[in-house]
N, CA, C and O of each residue as an XYZ file, in Angstrom:
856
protein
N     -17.183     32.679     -0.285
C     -17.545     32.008      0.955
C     -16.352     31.227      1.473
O     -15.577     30.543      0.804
N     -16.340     31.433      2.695
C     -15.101     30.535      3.723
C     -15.466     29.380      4.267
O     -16.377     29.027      3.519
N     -15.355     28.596      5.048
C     -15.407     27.686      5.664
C     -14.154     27.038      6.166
O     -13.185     26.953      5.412
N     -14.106     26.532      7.500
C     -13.241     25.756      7.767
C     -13.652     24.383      9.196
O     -13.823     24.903     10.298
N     -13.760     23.168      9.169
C     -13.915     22.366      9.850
C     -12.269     22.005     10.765
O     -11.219     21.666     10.219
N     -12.501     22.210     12.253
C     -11.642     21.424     12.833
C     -11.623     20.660     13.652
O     -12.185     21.085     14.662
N     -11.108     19.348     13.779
C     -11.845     18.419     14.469
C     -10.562     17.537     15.155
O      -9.614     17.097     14.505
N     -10.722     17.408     16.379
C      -9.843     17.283     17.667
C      -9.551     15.268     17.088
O      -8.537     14.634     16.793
N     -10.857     14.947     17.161
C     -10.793     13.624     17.272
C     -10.639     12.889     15.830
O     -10.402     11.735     15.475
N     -10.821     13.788     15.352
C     -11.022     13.066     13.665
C      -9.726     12.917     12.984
O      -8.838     13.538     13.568
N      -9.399     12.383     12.094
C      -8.199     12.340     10.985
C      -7.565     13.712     10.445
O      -6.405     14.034     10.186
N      -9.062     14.538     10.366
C      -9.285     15.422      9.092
C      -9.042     16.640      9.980
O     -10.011     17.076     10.601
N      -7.905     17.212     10.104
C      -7.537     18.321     11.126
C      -8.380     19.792     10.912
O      -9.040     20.502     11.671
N      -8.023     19.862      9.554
C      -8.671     20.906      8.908
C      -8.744     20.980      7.263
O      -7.875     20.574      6.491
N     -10.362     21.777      6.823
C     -10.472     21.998      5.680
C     -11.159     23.031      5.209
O     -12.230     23.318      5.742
N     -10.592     23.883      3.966
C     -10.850     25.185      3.963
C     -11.628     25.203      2.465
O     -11.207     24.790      1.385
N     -12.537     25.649      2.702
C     -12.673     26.485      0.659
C     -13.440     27.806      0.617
O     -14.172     28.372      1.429
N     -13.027     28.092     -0.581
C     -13.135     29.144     -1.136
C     -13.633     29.437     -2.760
O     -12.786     29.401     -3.652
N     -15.169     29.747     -3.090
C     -15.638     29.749     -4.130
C     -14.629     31.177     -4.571
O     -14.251     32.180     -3.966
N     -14.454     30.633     -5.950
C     -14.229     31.609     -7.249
C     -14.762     31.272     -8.511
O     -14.489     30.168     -8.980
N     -15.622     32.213     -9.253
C     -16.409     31.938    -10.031
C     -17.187     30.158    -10.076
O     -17.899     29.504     -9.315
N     -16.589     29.955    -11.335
C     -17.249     28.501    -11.164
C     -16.450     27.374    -10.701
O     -16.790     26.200    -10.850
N     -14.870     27.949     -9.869
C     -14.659     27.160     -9.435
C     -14.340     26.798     -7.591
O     -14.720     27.434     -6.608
N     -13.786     25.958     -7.650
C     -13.628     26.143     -5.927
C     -12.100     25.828     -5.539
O     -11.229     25.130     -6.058
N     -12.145     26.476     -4.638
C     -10.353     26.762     -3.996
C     -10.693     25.602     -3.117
O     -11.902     25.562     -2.891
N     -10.003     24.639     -2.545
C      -9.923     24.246     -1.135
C      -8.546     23.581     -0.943
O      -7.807     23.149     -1.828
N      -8.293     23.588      0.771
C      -7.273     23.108      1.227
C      -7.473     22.175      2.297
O      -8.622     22.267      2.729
N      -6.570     21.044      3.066
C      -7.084     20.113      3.797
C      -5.606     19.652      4.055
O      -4.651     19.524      3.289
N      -5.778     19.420      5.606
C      -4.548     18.736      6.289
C      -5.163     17.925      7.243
O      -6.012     18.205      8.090
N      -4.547     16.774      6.949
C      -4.871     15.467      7.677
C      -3.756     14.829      8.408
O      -2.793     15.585      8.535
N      -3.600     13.555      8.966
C      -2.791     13.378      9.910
C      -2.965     11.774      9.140
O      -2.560     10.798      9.771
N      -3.336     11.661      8.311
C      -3.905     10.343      7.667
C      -2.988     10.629      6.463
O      -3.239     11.468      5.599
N      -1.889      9.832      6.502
C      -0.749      9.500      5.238
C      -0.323      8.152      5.001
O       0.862      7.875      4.811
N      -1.054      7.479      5.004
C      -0.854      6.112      4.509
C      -1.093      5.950      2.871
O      -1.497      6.881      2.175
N      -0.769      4.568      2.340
C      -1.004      4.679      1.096
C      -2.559      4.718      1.008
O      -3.366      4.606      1.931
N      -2.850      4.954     -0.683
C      -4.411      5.585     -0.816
C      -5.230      6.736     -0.110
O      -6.434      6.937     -0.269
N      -4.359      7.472      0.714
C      -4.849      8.862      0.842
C      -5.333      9.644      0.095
O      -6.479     10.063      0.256
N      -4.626      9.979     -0.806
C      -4.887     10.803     -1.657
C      -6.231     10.602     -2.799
O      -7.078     11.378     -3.242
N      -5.906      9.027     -3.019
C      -6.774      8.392     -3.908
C      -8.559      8.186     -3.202
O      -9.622      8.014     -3.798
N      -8.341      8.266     -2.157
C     -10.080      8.382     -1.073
C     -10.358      9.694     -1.324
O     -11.544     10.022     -1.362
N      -9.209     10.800     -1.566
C      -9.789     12.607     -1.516
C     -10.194     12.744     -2.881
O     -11.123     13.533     -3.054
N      -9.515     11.909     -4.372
C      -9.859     12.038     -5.422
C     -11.433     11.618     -5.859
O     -12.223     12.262     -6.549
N     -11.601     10.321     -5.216
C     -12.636      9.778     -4.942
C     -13.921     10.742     -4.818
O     -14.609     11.047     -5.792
N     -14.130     11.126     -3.677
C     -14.644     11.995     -3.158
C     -15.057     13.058     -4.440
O     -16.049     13.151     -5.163
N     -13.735     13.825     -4.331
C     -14.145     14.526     -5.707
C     -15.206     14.297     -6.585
O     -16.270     14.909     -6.677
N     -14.702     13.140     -7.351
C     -15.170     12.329     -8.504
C     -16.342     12.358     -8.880
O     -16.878     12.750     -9.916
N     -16.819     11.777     -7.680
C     -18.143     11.188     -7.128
C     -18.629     12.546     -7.290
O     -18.938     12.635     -8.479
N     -18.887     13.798     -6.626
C     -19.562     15.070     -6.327
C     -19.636     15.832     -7.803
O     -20.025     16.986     -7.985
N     -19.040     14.653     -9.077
C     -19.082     15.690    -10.312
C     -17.833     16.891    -10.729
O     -17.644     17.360    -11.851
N     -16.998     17.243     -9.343
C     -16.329     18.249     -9.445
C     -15.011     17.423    -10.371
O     -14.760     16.223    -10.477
N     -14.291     18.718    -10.996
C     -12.733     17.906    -11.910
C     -11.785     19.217    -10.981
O     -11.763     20.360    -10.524
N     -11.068     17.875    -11.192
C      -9.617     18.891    -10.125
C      -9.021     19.559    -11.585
O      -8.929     18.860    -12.594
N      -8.676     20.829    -11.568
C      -7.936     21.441    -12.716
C      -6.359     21.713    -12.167
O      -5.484     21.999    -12.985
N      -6.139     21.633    -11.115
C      -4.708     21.969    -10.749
C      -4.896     21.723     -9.117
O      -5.886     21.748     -8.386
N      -3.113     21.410     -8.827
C      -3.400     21.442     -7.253
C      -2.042     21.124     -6.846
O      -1.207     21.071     -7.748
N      -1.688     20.915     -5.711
C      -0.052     20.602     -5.183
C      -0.428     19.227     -3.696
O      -1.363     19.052     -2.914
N       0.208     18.896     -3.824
C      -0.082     17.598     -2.378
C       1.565     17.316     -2.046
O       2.462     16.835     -2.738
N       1.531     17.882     -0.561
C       2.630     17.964      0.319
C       2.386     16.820      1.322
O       1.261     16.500      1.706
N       3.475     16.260      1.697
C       3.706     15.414      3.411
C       4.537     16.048      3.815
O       5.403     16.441      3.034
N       4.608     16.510      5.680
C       5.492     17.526      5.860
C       5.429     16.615      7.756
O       4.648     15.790      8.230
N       6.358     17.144      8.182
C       6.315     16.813      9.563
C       6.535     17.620     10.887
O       7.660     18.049     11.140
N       5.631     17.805     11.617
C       5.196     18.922     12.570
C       5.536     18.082     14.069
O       4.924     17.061     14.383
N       6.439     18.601     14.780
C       6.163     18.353     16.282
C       6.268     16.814     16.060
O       5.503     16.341     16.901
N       6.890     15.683     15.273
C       6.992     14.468     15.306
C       5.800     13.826     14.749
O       5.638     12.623     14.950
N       5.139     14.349     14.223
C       3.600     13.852     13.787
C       3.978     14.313     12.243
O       4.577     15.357     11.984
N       3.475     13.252     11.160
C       3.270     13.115      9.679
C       1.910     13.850      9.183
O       0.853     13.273      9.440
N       1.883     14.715      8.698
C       0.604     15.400      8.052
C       0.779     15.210      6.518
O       1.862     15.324      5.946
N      -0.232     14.951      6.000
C      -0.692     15.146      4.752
C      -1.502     16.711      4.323
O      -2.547     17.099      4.845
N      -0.845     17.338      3.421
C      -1.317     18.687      3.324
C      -1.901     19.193      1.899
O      -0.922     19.332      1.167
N      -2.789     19.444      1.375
C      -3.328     19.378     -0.091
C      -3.812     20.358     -0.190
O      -4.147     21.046      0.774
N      -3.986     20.700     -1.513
C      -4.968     21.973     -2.065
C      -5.228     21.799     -3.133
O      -4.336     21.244     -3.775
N      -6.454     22.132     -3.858
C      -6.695     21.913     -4.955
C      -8.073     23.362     -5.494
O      -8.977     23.937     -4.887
N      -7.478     23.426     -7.029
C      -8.697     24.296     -7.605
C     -10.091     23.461     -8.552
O     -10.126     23.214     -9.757
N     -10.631     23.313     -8.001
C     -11.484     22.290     -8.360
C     -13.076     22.896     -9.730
O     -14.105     23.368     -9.248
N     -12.984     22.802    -10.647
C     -14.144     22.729    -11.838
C     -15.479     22.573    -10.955
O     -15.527     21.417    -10.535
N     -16.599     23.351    -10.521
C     -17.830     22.886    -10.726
C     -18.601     23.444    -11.609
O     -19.317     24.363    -11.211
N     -18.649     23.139    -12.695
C     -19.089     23.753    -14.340
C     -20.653     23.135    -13.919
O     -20.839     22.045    -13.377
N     -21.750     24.153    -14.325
C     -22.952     23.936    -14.226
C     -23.502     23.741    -12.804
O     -24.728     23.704    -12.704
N     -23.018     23.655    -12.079
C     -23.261     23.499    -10.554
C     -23.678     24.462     -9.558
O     -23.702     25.583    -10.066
N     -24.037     24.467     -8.265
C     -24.022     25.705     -7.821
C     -22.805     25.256     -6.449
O     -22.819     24.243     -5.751
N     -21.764     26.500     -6.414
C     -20.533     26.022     -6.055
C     -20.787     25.864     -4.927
O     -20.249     24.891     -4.400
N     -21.646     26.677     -4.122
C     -22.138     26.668     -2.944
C     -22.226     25.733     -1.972
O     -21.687     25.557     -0.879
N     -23.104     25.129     -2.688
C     -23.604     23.544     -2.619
C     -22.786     22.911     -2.258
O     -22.587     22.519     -1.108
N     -21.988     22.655     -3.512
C     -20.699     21.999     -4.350
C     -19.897     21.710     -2.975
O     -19.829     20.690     -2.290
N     -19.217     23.202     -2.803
C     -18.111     22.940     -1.787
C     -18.946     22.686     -0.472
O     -18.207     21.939      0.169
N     -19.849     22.856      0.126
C     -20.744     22.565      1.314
C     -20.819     20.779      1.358
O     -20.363     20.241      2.367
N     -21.360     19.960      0.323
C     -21.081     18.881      0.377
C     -19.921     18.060      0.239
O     -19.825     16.960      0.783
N     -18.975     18.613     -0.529
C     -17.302     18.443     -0.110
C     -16.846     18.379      0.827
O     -16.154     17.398      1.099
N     -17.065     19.524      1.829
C     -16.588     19.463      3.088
C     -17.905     18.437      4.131
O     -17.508     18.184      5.269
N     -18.442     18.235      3.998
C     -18.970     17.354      4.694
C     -18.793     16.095      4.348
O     -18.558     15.317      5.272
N     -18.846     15.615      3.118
C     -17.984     14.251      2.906
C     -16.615     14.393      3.035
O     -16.295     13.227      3.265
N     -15.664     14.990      3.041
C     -14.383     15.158      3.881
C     -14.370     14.572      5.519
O     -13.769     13.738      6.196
N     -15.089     15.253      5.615
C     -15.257     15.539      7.246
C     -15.580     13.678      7.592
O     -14.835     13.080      8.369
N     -16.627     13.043      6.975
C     -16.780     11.638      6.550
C     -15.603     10.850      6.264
O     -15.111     10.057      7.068
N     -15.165     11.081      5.113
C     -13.837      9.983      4.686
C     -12.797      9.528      5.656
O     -12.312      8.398      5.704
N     -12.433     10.833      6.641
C     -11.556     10.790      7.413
C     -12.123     10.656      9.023
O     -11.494     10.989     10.027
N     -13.143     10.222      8.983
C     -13.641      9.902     10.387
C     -13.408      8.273     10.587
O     -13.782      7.343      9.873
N     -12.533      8.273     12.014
C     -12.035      7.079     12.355
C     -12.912      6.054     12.476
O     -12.547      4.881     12.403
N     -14.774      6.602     12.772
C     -15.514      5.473     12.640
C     -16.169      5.202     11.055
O     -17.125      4.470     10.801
N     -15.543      5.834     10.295
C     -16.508      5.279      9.281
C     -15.360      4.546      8.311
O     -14.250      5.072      8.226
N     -15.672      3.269      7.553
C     -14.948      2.814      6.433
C     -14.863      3.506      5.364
O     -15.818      4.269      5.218
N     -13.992      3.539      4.458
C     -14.191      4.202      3.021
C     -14.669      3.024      2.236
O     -14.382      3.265      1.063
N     -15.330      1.734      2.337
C     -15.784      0.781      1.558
C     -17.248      0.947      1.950
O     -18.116      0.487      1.207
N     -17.643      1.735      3.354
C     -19.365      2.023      3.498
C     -19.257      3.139      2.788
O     -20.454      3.423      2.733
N     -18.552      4.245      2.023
C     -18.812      5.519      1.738
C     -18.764      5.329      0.237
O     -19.525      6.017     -0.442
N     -17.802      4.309     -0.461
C     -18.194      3.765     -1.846
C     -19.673      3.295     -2.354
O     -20.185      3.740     -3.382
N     -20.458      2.079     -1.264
C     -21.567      1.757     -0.978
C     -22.418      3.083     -1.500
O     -23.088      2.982     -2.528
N     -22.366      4.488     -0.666
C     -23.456      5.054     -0.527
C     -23.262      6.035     -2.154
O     -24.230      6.620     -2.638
N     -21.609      6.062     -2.937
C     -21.830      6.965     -3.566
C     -21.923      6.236     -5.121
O     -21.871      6.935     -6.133
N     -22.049      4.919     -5.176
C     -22.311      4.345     -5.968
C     -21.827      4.625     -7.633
O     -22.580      4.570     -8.605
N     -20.531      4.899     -7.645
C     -19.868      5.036     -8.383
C     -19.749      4.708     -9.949
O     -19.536      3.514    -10.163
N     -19.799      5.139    -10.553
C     -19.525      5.022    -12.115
C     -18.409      5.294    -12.883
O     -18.110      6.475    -13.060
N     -17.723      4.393    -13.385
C     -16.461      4.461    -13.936
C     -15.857      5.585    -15.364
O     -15.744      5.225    -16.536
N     -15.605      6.721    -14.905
C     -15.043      7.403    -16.195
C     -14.665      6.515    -17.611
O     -14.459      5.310    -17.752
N     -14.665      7.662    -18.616
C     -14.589      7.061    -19.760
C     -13.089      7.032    -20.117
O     -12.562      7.781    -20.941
N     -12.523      6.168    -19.468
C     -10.854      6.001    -19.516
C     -10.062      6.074    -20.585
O      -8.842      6.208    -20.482
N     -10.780      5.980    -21.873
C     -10.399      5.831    -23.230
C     -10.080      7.376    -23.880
O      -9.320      7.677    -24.801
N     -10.658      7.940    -23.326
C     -10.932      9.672    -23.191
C      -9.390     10.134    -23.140
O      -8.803     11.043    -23.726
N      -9.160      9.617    -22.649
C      -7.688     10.149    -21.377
C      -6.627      9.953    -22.138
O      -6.113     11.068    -22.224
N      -6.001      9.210    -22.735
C      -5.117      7.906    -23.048
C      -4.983      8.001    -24.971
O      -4.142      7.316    -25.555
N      -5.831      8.832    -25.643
C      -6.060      8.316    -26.997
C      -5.062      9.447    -27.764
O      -4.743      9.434    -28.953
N      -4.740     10.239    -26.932
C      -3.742     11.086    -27.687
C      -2.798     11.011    -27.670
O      -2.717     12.101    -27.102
N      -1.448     10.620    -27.793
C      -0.017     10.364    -27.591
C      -0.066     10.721    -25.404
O       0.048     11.791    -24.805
N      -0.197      9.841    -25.064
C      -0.055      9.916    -23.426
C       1.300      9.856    -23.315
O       2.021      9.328    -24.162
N       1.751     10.461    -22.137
C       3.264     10.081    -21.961
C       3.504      9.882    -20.615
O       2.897     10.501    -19.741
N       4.308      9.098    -20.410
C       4.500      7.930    -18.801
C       6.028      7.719    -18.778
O       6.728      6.776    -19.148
N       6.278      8.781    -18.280
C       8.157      8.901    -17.470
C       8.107      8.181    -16.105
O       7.099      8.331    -15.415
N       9.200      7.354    -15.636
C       9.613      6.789    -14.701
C      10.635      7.420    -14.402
O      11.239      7.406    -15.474
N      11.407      8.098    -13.528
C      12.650      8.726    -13.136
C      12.460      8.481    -11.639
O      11.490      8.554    -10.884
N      14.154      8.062    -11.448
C      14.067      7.822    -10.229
C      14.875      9.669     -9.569
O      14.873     10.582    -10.394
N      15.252      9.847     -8.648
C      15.563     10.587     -7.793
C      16.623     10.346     -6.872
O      16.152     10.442     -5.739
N      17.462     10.161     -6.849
C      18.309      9.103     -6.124
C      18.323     10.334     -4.642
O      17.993     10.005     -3.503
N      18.730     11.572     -5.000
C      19.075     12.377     -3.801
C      17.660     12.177     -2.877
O      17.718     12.135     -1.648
N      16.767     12.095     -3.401
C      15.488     12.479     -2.455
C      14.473     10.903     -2.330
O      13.291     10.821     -1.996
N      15.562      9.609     -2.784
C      15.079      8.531     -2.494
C      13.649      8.369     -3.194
O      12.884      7.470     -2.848
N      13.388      9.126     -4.020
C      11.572      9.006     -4.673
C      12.027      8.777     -6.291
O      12.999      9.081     -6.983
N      11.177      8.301     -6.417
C      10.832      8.105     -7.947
C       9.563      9.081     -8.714
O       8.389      8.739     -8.566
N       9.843     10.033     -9.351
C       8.904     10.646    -10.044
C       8.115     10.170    -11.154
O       8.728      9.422    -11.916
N       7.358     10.322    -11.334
C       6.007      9.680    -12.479
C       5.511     11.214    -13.025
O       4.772     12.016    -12.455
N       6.206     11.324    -14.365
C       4.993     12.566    -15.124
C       4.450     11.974    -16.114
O       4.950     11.322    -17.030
N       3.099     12.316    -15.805
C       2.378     11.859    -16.720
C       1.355     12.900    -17.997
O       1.880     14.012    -17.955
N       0.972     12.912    -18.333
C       0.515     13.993    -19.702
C       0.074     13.153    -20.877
O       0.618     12.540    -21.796
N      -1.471     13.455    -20.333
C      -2.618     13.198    -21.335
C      -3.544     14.042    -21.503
O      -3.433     15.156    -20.991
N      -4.544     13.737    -22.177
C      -5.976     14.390    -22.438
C      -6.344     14.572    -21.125
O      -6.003     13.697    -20.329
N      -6.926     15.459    -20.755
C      -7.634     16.270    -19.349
C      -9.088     15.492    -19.072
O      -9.824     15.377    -20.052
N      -9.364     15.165    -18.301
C     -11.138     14.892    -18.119
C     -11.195     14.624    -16.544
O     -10.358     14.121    -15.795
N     -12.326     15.076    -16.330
C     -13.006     14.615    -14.904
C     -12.699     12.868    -14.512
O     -13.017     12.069    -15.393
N     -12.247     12.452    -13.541
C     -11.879     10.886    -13.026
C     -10.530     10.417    -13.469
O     -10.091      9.409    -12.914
N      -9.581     11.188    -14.681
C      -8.567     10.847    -14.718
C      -7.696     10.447    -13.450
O      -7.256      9.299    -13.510
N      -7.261     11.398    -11.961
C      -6.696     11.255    -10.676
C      -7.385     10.383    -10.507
O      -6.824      9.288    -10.547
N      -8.594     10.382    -10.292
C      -9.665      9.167     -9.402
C      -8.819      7.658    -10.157
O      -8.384      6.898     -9.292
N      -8.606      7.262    -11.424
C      -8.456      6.311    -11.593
C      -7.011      6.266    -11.924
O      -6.698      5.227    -12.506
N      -6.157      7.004    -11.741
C      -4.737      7.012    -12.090
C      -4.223      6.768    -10.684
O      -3.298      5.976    -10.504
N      -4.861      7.501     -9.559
C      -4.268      7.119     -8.108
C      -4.801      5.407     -7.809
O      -4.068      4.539     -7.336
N      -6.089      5.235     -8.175
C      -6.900      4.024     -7.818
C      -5.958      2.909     -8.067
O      -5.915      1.970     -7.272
N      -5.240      2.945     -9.063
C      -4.088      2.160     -9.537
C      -2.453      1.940     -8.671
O      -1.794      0.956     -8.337
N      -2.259      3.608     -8.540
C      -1.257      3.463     -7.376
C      -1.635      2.975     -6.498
O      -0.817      2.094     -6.232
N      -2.636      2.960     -5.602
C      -3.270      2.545     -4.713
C      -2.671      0.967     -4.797
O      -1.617      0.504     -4.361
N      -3.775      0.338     -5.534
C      -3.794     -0.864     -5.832
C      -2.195     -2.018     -5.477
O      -2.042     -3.103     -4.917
N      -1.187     -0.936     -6.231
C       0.076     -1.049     -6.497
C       0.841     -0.883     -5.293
O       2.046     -1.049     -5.483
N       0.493     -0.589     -4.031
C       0.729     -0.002     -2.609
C       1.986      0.872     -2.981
O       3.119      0.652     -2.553
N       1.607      1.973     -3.901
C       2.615      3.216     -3.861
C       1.955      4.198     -3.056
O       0.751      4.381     -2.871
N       3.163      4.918     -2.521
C       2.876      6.049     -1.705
C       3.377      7.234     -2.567
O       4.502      7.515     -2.980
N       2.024      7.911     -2.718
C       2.178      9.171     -2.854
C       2.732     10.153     -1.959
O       2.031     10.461     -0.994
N       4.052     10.800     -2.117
C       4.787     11.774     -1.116
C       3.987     13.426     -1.374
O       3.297     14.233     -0.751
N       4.618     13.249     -2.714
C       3.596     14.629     -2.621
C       3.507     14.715     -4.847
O       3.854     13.908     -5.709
N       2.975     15.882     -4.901
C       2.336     15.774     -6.474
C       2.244     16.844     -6.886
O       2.304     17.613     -5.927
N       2.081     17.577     -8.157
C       1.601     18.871     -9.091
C       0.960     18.446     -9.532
O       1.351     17.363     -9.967
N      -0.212     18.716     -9.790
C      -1.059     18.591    -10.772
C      -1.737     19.871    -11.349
O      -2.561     20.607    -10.807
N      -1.020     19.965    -12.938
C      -1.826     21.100    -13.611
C      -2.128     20.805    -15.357
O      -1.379     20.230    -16.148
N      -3.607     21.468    -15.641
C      -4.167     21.503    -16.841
C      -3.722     22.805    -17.557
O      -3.804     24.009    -17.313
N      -3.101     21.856    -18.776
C      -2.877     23.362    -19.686
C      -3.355     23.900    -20.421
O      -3.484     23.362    -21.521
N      -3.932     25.400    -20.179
C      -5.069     26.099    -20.218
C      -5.571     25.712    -21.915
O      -6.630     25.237    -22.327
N      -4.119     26.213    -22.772
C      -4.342     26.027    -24.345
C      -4.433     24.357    -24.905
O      -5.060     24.157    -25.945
N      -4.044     23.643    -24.468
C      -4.057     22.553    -24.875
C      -4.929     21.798    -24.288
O      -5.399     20.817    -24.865
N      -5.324     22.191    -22.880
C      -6.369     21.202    -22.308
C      -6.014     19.623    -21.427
O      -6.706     18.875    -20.736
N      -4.613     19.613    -21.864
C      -3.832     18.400    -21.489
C      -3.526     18.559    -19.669
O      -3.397     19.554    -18.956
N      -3.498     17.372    -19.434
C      -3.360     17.165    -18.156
C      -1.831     16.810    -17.659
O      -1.662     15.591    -17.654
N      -0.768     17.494    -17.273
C       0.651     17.492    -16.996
C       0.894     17.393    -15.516
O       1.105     18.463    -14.946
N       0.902     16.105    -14.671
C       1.006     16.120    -13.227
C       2.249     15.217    -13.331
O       2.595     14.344    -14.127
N       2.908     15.879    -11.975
C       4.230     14.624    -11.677
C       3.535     14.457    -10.308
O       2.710     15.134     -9.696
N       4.386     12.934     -9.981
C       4.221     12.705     -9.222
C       5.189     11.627     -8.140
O       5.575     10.503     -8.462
N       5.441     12.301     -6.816
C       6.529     11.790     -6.451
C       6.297     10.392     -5.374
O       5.558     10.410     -4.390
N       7.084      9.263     -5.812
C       6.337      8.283     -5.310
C       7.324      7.816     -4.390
O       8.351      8.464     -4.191
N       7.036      6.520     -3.702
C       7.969      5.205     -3.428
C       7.069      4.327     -3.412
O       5.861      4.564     -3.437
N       7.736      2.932     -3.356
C       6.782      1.809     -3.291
C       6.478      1.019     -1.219
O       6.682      1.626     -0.167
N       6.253      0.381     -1.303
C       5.719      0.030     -0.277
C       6.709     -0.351      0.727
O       6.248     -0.712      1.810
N       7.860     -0.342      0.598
C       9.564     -0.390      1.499
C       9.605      1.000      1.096
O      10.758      1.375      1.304
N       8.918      1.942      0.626
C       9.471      3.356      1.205
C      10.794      3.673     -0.119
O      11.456      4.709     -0.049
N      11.016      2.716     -1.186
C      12.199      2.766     -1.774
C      11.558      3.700     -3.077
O      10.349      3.924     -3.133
N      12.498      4.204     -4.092
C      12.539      4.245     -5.392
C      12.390      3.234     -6.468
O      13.188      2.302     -6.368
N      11.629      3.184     -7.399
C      11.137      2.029     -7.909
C      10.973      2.436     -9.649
O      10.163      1.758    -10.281
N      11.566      3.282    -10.220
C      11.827      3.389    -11.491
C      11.947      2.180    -12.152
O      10.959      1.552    -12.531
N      13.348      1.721    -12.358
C      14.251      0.559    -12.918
C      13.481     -0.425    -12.663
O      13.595     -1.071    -13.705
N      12.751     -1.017    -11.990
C      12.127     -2.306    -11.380
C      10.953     -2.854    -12.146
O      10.792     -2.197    -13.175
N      10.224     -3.661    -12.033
C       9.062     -4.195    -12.952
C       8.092     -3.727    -12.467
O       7.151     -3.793    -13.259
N       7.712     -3.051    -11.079
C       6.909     -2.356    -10.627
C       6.239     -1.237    -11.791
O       5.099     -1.331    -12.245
N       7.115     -0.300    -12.103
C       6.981      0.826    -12.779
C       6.336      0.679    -13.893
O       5.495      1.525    -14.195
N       6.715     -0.960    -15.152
C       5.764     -0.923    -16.210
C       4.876     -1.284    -15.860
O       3.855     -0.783    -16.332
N       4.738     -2.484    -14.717
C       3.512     -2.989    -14.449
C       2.098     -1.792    -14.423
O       0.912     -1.829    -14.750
N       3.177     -0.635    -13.748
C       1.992      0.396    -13.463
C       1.496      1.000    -14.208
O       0.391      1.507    -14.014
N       2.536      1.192    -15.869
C       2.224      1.844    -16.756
C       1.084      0.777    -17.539
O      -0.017      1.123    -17.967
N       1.546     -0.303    -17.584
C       0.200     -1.301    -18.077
C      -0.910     -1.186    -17.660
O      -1.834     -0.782    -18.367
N      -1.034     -1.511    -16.457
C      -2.702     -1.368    -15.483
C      -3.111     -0.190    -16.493
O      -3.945     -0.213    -17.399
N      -2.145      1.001    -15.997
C      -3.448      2.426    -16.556
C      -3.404      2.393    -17.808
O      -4.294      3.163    -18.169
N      -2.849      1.919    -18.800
C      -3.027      1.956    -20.268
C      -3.626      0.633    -20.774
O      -3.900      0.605    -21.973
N      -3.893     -0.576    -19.969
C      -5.165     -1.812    -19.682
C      -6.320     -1.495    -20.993
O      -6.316     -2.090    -22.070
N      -7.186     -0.514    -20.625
C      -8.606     -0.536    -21.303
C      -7.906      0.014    -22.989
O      -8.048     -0.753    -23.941
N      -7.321      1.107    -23.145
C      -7.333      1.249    -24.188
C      -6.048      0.254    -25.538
O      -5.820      0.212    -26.746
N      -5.645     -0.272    -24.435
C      -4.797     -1.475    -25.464
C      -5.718     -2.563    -25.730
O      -5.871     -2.874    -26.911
N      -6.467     -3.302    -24.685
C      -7.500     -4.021    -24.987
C      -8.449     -3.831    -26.268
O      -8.812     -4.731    -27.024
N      -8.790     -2.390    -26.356
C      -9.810     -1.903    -27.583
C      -9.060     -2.167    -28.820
O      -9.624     -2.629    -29.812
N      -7.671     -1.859    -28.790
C      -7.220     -1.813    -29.691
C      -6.653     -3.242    -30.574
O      -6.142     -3.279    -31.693
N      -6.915     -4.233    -29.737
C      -6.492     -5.981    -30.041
C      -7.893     -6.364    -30.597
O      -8.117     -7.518    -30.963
């Protein structure tokens, strides 16, 4: 099944999916690239049950206008995908509508916090590299795989007012581990490796399971 929404007035220019077996293809270009973009589409996800298993997130620039451009292969294990991606794209179509808040759309999806400890308990690994030619700082990260890992690994960038430029994210098939980079700057748009920014960030997301462990 296809689908595609396009919408003149909205954020959310266009969004496409495509069931395969139990999982779902989709793609989405927005005009909405501020920080926490990405982290409202993970959201979304989250919330609907679906786990992102792989995906790529581009910013590119068209005709003087900033687009945000994404795709992702998304897990709906036990689900009917149908559904699945039908209510995806309609909460899409939501997130990015100029009249609605994403703090009324938290409200309605009433959220429950992944089991963060899940993620984190196997040798995790958290590279800071900066980039000097391309002014970004890369973040790879590689842990245990689970549903809400992005949801709460961006929730943090977020927090941190990093901008996500663009990202890989892929699960490896035999190991199950979750291997995404991710290319950042901080909130001056700079590279932010070397700086106190970078552990700070590695602290926040490694927070719950150092706590358990004191």
């Amino acid at each position: 099944m296809y689908n595609r929404w396009e919408r003149a007035t909205k954020a959310l220019i266009e969004f496409q999916y495509k069931r395969e077996k139990d999982n779902i293809l989709i793609s989405l270009k927005t005009d909405s690239t501020q920080i926490g973009t990405f982290h409202r589409i993970a959201t979304i996800i989250y919330a609907l049950k679906l786990d992102i298993l792989s995906g790529e997130l581009s910013t590119t620039h068209e005709n003087g206008i900033e687009y945000t451009i994404d795709s992702f292969i998304l897990q709906a294990e036990g689900q009917d995908t149908t559904k699945a991606a039908f209510q995806l794209g309609m909460m899409m179509d939501s997130l990015f509508s100029k009249n609605t808040k994403f703090e009324e759309i938290l409200e309605k999806l009433q959220i429950q916090e992944p089991a963060i400890g899940t993620f984190f308990r196997e040798n995790p690994e958290f590279i800071f590299s900066d980039l000097p030619d391309k002014q970004q700082t890369c973040l790879y990260l590689e842990s245990s795989a689970g549903r809400g890992l992005l949801y709460y690994v961006s929730r943090i960038l977020m927090q941190n007012h990093v901008n996500i430029l663009s990202a890989t994210i892929e699960t490896d098939a035999k190991t199950g581990r979750a291997k995404d980079s991710f290319y950042l700057t901080n909130e001056q748009g700079q590279p932010f490796a070397s700086t106190d920014l970078a552990l700070k960030i590695r602290n926040e997301i490694l927070a719950p399971i150092q706590s358990n462990s004191n």
